[in-house]
C-alpha positions in Angstrom: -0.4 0.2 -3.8 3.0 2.3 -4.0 3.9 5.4 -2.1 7.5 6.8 -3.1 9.1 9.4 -1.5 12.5 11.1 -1.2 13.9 13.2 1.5 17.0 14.5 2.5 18.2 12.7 -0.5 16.8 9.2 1.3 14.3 7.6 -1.3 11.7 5.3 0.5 9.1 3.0 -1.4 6.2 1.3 0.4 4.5 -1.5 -1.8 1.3 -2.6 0.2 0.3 -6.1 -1.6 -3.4 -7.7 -1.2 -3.2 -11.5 -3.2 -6.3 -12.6 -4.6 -6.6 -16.5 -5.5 -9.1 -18.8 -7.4 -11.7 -17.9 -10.3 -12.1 -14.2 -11.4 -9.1 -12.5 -10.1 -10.1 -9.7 -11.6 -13.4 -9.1 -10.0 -12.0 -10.2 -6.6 -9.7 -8.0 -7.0 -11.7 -4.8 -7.5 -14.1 -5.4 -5.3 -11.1 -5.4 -2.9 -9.7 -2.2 -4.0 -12.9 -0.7 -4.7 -14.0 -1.5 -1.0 -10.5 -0.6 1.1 -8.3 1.4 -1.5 -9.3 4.8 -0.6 -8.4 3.6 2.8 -5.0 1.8 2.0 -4.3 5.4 0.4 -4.9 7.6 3.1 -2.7 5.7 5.7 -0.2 5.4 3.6 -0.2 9.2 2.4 -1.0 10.0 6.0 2.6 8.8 7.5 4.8 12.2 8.9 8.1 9.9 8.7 8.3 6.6 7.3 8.7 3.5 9.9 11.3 1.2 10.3 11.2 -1.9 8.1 11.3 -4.2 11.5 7.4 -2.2 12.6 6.4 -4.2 9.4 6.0 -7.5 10.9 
């Protein structure tokens, strides 16, 4: 999931990654995102001001 943003002529991208191994990516995969997506979207849309890259770990 991407959010992308510019401010004050500062542009910010946020790539939140979920890695899915063994047989049927695919399926694991949207299960995943069909189970937490909406939520992955509304934190990320929900920030006021973006965090420091060091709040990641």
């Amino acid at each position: 999931m991407f959010l992308i943003s510019v401010e004050n002529q500062t542009g910010v991208v946020m790539n939140y990654s979920h890695r899915v191994y063994g047989k049927d990516q695919s399926k694991a995969v949207m299960d995943w995102f069909n189970a937490n997506g909406h939520k992955m979207e509304s934190t990320l849309m929900s920030f006021k001001q973006f965090p420091k890259a060091k709040e990641f770990k």
